[in-house]
N, C-alpha and C positions, 0 to 999 in steps of 0.2 A: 422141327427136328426134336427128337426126345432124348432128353442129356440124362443119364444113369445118376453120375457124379456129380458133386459140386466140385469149383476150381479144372475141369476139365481144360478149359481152353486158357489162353496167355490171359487174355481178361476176362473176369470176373460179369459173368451178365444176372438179372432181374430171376431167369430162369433155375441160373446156375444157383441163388441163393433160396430159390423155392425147393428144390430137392433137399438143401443141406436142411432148411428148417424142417422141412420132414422129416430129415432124420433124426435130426432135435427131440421135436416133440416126440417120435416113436419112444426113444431111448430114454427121455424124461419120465413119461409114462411106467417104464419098468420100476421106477425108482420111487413113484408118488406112496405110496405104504412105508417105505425105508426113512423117507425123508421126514414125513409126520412123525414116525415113531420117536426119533430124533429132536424132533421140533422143541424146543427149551428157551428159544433166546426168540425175538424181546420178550416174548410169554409163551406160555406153556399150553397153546391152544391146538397143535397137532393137525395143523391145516397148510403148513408150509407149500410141500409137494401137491396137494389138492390143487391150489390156488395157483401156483404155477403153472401148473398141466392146464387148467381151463385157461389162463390167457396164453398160452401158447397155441395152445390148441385151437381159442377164437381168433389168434392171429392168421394161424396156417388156412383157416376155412375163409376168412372174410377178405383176407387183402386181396387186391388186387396184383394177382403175378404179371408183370410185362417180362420183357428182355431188358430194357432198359432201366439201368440199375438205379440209376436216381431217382425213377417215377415209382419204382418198385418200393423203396427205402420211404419213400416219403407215404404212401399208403400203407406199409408195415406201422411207422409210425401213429399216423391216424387211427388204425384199428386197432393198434395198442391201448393209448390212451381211449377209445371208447370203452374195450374190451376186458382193462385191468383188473385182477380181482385178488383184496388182501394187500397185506404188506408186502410181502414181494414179488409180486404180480405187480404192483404201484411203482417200485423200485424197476423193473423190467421195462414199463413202459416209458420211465422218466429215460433209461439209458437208450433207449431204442428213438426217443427225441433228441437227445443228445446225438446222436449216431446220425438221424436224419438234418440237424443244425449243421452238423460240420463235413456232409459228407461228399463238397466240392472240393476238400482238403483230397481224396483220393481215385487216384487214375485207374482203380480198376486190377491195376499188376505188380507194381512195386509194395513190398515191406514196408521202407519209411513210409510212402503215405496211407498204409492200414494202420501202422499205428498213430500215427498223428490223428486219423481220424475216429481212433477207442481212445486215445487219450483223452481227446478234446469230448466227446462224450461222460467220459469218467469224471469229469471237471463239471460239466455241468450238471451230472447226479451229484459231486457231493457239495456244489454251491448252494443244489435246491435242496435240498434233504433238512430241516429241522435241526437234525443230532446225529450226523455222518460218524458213523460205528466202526473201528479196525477188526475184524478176525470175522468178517461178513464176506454178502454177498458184493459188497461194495469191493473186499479186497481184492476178489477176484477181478474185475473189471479194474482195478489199479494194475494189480500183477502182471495180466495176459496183455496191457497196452506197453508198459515196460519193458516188457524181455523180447518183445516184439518192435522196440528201437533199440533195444540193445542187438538183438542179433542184426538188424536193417546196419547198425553201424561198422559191424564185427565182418562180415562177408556176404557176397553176395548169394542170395539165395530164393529162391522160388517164395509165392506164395504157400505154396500146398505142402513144401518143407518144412517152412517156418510155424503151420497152422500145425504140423506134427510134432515138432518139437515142444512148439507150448504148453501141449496137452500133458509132456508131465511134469513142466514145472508149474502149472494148474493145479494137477494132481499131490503137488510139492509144499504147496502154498494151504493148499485145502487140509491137510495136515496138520499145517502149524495153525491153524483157527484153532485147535484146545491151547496153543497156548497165549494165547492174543484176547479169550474170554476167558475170565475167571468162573462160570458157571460152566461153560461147553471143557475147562478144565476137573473142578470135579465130576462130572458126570464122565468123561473121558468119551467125549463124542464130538464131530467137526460140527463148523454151523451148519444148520439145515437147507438155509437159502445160498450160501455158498455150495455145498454139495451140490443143490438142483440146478445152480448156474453150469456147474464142473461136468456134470451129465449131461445138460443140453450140450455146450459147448462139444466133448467128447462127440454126441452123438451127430453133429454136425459135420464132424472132421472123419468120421466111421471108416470112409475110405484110405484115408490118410493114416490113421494112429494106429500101433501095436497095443497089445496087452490088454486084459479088461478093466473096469471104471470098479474100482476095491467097495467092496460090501460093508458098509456100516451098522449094520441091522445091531441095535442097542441087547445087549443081556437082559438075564429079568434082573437080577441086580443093580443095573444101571436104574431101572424103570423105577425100583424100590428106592435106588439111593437119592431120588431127583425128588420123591413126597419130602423130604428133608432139606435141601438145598433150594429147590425153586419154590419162590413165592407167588400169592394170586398175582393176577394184573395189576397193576396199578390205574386204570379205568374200565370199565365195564365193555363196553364195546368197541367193534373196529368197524366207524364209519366212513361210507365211501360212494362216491355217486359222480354223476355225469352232469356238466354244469353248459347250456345250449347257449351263447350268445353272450356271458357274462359281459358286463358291462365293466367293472374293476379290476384293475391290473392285477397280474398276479401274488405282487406284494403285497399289494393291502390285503388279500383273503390271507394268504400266510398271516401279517400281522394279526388279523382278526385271529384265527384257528387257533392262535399260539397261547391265546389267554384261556383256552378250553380243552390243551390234549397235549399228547405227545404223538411220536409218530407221523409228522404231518409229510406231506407229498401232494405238491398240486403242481401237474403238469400240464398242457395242452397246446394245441394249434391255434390256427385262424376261425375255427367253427364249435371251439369245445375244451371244458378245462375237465381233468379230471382228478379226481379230490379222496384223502387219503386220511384217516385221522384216530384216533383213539382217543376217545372221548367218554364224559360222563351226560353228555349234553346234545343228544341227536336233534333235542326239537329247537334248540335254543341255533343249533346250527345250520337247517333246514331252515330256518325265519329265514335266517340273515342271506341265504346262498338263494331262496326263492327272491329277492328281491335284487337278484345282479342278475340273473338268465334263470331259463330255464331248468327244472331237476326233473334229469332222468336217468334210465339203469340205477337207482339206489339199492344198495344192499349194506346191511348192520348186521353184525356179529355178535354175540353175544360172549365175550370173551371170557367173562366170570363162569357162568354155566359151562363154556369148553374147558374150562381148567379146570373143574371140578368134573367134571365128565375123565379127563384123565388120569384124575389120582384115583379113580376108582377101582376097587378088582374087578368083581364082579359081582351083581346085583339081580334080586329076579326080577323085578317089574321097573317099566320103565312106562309112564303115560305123556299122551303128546295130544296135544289141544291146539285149537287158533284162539287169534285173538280175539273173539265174539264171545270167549270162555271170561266171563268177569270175576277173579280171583285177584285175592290181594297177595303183592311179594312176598311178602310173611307165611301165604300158602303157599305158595310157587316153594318158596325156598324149603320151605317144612318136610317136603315129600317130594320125590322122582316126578317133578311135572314138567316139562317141557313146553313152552310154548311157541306157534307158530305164527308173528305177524299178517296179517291178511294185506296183500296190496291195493293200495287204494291211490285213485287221483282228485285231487282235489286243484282246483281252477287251475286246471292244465298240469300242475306239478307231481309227478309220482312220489308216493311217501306208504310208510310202512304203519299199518296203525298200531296205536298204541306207543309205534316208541318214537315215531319223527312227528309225530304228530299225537297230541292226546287229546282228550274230549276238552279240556280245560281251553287250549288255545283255542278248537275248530269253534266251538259252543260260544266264544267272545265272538270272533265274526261272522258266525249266524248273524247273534243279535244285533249287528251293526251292516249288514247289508246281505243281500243274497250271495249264497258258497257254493258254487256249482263241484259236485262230488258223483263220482263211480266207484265201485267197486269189482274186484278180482276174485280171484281163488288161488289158494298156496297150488302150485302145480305139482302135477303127479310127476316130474324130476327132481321137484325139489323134495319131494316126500321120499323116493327111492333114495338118493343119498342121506340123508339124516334118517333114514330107518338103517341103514348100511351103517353109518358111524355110530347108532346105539346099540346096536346087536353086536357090537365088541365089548360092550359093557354089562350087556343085560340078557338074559336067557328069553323076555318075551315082553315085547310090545302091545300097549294097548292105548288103540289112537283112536279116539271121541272127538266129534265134531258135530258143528252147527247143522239143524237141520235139512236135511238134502232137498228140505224144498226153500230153503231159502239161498245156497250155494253150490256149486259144483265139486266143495273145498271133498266133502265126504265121497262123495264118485273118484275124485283124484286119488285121494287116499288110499282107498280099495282096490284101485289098478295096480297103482303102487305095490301094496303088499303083496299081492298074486306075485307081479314082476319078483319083487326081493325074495320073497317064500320059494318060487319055483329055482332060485338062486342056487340056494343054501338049507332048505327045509326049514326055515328060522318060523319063529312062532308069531305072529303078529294079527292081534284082533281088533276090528276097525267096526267100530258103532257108531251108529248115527242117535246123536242124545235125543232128536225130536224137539231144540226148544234152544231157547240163545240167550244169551248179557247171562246175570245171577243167580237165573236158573240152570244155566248151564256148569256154570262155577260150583252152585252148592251140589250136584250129582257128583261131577268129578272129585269133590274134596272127601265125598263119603266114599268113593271108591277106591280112592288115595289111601284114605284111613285103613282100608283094611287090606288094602295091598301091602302096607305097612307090616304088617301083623303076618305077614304071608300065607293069604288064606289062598285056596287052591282056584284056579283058574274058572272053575264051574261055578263055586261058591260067588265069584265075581261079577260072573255074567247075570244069575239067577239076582245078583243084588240092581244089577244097571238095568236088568226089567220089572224089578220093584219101584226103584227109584223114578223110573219112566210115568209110573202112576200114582204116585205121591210129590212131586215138586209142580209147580206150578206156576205161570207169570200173568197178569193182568195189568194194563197199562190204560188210563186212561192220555188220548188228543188233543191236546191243544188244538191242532186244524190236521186235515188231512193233505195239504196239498204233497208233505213229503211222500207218502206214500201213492199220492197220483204219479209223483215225478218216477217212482219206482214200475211204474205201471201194475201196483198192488190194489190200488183203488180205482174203478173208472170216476172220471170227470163228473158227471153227472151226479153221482152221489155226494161228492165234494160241494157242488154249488148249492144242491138242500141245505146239508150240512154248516154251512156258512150264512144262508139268508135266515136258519131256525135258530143259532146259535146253538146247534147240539154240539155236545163230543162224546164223541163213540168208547167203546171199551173195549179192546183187543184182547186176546187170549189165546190159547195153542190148543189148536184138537189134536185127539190122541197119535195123528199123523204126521203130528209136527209140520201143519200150515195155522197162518192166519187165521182165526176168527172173530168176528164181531160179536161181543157178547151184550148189546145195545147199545143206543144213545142216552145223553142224559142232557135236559136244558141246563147248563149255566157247568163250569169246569168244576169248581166246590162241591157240586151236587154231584158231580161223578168220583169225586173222591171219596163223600159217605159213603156213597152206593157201592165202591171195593171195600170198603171196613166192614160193612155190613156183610157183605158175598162171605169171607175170609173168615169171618166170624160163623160162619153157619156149621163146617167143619170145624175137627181138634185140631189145634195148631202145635205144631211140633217149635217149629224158628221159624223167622220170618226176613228179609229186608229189604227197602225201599230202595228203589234206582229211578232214575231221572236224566232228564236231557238238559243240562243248563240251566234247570230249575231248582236251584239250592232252597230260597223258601217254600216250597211247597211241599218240597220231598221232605223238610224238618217236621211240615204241618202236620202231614199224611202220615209221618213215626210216631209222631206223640196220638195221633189219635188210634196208631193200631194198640200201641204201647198200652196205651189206657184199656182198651177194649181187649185185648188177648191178655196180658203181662205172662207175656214166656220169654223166650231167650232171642232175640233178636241181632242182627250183624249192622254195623254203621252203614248208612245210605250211602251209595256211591251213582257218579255218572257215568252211564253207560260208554263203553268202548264206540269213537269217531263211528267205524265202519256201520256199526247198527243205529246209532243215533242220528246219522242223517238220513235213514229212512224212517225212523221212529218221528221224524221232528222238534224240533227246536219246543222247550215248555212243559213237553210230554213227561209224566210221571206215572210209575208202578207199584204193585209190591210181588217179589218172588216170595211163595211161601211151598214150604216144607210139611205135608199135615201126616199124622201120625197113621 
């Protein structure tokens, strides 16, 4: 039987709340632009309404709809918690546990026991919450369980009445959040994840309620008057991941998380916790959660970079790299660089490189046992949305990536920008650098530089096909088996290679694949033989990268140091993702010749 409506019949079925959430998530959707723009409170990162809409929206697709409303609630639940995304996406799915804990409290028909059972929900978000916040999304989930026992007690009334009625004391409540936050007061806007609760809600009841859901959409005034009243974050990222079998009750992760963030939220069932945090400390946090269960769906935010993405007016260039691109913060921060994590699994656990994982920690237990490691590619979804939210900022994108034979990450990319381009006519130019780690870093910084300067888009390109034949990387091996595991090397060569005691010397043909630019007996002897190579050209700068080999890569500076004396960048270890197919020991030098 196909029900149009939710609340159609005396009780409330599994089916009956699959419609309403659809009409939820439609209605929320209208609103996901309105609600970012808004977005001020805990930070200023403009992802409110996004992150909503997407766990709404992986609720509506993944649960499991019965008729039977308890089986129904209880899968909603589960796909919540896998599916959370952001802070109130987090907040969302703690209520929606709450909702499935209490919800033999309700028969289905009566008033008093829907609200007994958002009350009893409500109670258990703000037991678990960290720092339970008044003029939130939280108060809404107070408000709509209240006025829903107060009317249960006042007269008798339908469900489908009473679900009309609260819609505007919803609407009533949502209101008085500017006066309940002293920020959401000067800017004079409601909270944002209150609003997206207020719109779902609404868009649930759509059969039921009068009147439209009132427009928020902030002035440019407000926009101007909020660079003055909101401050950055107070930590850098908003991390968040899916915890498979934890072994530790839920308190102790809370205790633990509480000495590293605010913002925390760790909900789950019987097969899965999921974890909410704002943190300076993704890797420190990743150890400790790898060793209770499983990590997976992780996703980090960069919350500094979104907040500084929205004080901005408008800018002409914006560049966006992965994390193969080896730049230091101090570049990142210097110039319009964007960075994108490359996903990676390491012995079973998903982590982001570079920021849940950096070469420092994987590179310790190399040397201490075998690290079974994969790698991913940013996907061409996640590229069309963060191309979508910088071309609110920036007249033209320009996105450089590792070379397309060594990832898919640049194929992704380029779908992408087609998709976004054929949008909106947006400008977005996607090059593949041909080369990866420092070489990739010092291309992108010279393009940076002069994007800076606002030179014109051709002037740009004409530089990034210069630069293509002027940087350079050479890496002598410690052994080759990483690059067998990669299936970059066959077997065969590897076992010469290890009975002669050679090691090879890697380098980038102009196509941007692997070449072997020979062997050398003994690894000393393959390090003169790049000073010497490097030496044969004018050298412009130069500098040494390595895989967990901090003395050699000192060795290998001092002696280009001596042999060039030009301007040179501190040695750094190459980015997880490329280092574990570089190998454990292995060191380079990227140079720059004139």
């Amino acid at each position: 039987m196909t029900m149009l409506t939710p609340l159609h019949t005396s009780a409330i079925s599994g089916l009956d709340l699959y419609y309403a959430f659809k009409n939820g998530t439609k209605q929320l959707n209208l609103f996901v632009d309105e609600i970012n723009q808004i977005n001020v409170f805990p930070v200023r990162d403009a992802d409110t309404g996004t992150n909503l809409y997407a766990t709404t929206k992986s609720i509506l697709d993944n649960t499991i709809w019965v008729r039977d409303l308890k089986s129904t609630i209880k899968s909603i639940s589960s796909t919540a918690i896998e599916n959370a995304k952001g802070n109130s996406g987090s907040i969302v799915a703690l209520y929606l546990r709450g909702i499935h804990r209490s919800v033999d409290a309700f028969d289905g028909r009566s008033v008093s026991s829907l609200s007994e059972m958002l009350g009893s929900a409500y109670l258990y978000v703000y037991q678990k919450m960290s720092a339970p916040q008044e003029g939130t999304i939280l108060t809404m989930m107070r408000v709509w369980a209240e006025q829903l026992r107060v009317m249960s007690n006042a007269e008798v009334l339908s469900i489908a009445e009473a679900m009309r009625r609260s819609v505007f004391i919803l609407r009533e409540a949502l209101e008085e959040t500017k006066n309940q936050l002293e920020i959401l007061s000067k800017v004079n806007v409601v909270d944002a994840g209150a609003l997206g609760f207020v719109c779902f809600i609404e868009g649930m009841l759509k059969p039921y309620r009068k009147g439209k859901t009132k427009r928020y959409t902030p002035s440019k005034e407000m926009l101007f008057k909020t660079d003055d009243v909101v401050s950055s974050p107070a930590f850098q990222y908003c991390y968040e991941v899916n915890i498979v079998g934890a072994s530790k009750r839920q308190e102790e992760i809370n205790s633990f998380l509480s000495n590293y963030g605010d913002s925390i939220i760790c909900t789950g069932d019987e097969e899965r916790l999921h974890v909410h945090i704002h943190t300076d400390c993704p890797t420190v946090i990743s150890k400790f959660l790898s060793d209770e269960g499983v990590i997976e769906k992780i996703k980090v935010d960069d919350l500094q970079s979104q907040y500084y993405r929205s004080t901005l007016k408008k800018e002409k260039y914006a560049l966006v790299v992965d994390s193969t691109c080896d730049l230091s913060d101090e570049q990142i921060s210097k110039y319009h660089i964007y960075k994108l994590p490359m996903p990676m699994e390491v012995n079973g656990h998903q982590h982001l490189d570079g920021i849940t994982i950096t070469g420092k920690e994987l590179y310790e237990d190399m040397q201490w046992g075998d690290v079974k490691c994969q790698s991913s590619q940013v996907s061409q979804g996640f590229f069309e949305n963060f191309y979508r939210s910088l071309l609110d900022k920036y007249d033209h994108i320009i996105s450089l990536h590792i070379s397309k034979h060594f990832s898919g990450t640049y194929t992704n990319a380029l779908a992408a920008a087609n998709e976004v381009s054929c949008e909106s006519s947006s400008e977005i130019d996607v090059w593949d650098s041909g080369t990866l780690s420092a070489a990739y870093g010092m291309m992108v910084e010279r393009i940076a530089m002069a994007a800076v300067h606002s030179a014109k888009i051709e002037d740009l390109r004409s530089l990034f096909q210069s630069l293509k034949t002027k940087i350079d990387i050479m890496v002598s091996v410690r052994s080759l088996d990483a690059m067998v595991k990669s299936g970059r090397v066959p077997i065969s060569m590897n076992s010469l290679a290890n009975k002669l005691g050679l090691h090879p010397m890697v380098s980038m043909s102009p196509e941007g694949r692997a070449k072997f630019g020979g062997v050398v007996l003994g690894f000393n002897r393959s390090l003169n033989r790049m000073v010497r190579r490097v030496a044969k050209k004018k050298v412009k700068r130069f500098q040494v990268v390595h895989v967990g080999a901090d003395f050699d890569a000192v060795k290998l500076e001092a002696s280009l140091n001596q042999k060039l004396r030009v301007e040179h960048l501190p040695y750094i270890a190459v980015t997880p993702v490329i280092g574990v197919y570089a190998g454990l020991g292995s060191v380079g030098v990227v140079v720059e010749y004139e």
